[in-house]
C-alpha positions in Angstrom: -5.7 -24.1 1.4 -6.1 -24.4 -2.5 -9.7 -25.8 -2.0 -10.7 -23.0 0.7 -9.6 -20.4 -2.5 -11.2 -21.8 -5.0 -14.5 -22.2 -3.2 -14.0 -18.5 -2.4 -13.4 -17.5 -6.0 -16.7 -19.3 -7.2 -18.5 -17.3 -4.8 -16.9 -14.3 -6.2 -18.1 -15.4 -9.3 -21.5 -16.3 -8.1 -22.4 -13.1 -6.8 -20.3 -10.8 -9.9 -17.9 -9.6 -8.1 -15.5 -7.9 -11.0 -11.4 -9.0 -10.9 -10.6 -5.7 -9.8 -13.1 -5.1 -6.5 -12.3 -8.9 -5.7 -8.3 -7.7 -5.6 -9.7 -4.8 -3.5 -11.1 -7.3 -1.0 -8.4 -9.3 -0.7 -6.0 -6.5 -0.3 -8.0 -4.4 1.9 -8.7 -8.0 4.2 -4.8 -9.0 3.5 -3.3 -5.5 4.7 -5.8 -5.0 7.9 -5.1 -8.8 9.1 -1.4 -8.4 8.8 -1.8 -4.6 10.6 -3.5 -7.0 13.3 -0.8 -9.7 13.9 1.9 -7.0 14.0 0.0 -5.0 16.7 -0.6 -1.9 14.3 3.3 -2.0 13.6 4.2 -0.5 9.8 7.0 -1.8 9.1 6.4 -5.1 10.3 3.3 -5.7 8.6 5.0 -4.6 5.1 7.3 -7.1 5.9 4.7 -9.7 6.4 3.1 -8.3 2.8 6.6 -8.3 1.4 6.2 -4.5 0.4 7.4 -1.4 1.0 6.5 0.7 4.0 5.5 3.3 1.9 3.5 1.4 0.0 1.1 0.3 2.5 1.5 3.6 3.8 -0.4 4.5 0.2 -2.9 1.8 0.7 -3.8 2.0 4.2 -5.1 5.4 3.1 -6.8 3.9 -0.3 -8.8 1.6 1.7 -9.7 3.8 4.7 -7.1 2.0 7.2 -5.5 3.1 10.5 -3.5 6.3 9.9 -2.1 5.9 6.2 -0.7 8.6 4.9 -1.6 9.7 1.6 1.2 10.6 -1.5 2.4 14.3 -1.8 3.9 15.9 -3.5 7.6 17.1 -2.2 7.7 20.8 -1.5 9.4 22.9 -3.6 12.9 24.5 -2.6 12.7 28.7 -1.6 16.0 28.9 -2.5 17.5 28.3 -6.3 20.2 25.9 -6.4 23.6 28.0 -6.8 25.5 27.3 -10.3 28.9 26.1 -10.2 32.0 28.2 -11.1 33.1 27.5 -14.9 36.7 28.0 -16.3 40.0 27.7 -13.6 39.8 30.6 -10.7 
């Protein structure tokens, strides 16, 4: 296995592919395989990854993959929060 990866990093190399779209490669090419093996199943490819669901969630929509969802923001509560009561009643 060790051979097969470095023959693919000296063809990285070879044909200047940068650190950082290499790591998009193999995490694009890591994440779709494992969606594979686990039938399209979240949580048990983020297993497989050892990540968090919502992490893959994240990057299943950074690389274009299945339904990903992308980060928001959490909405903002209508109601103010009520104070507490100071002093004994």
């Amino acid at each position: 296995m060790k051979n097969e990866l470095d023959g693919v990093i000296e063809r990285l190399l070879d044909a200047g592919i940068s650190l950082p779209e290499a790591t998009g490669i193999l995490e694009r090419g890591m994440i779709g395989g494992a969606l594979r093996r686990a039938d399209n199943n979240q949580c048990a490819a983020a297993k497989k990854l050892e990540i968090h669901r919502n992490t893959l969630q994240r990057k299943m929509a950074q690389f274009g993959l299945g339904n990903g969802r992308p980060r928001r923001k959490p909405p903002v509560p209508a109601v103010r929060p009520r104070r507490r009561k100071s002093g004994a009643a």
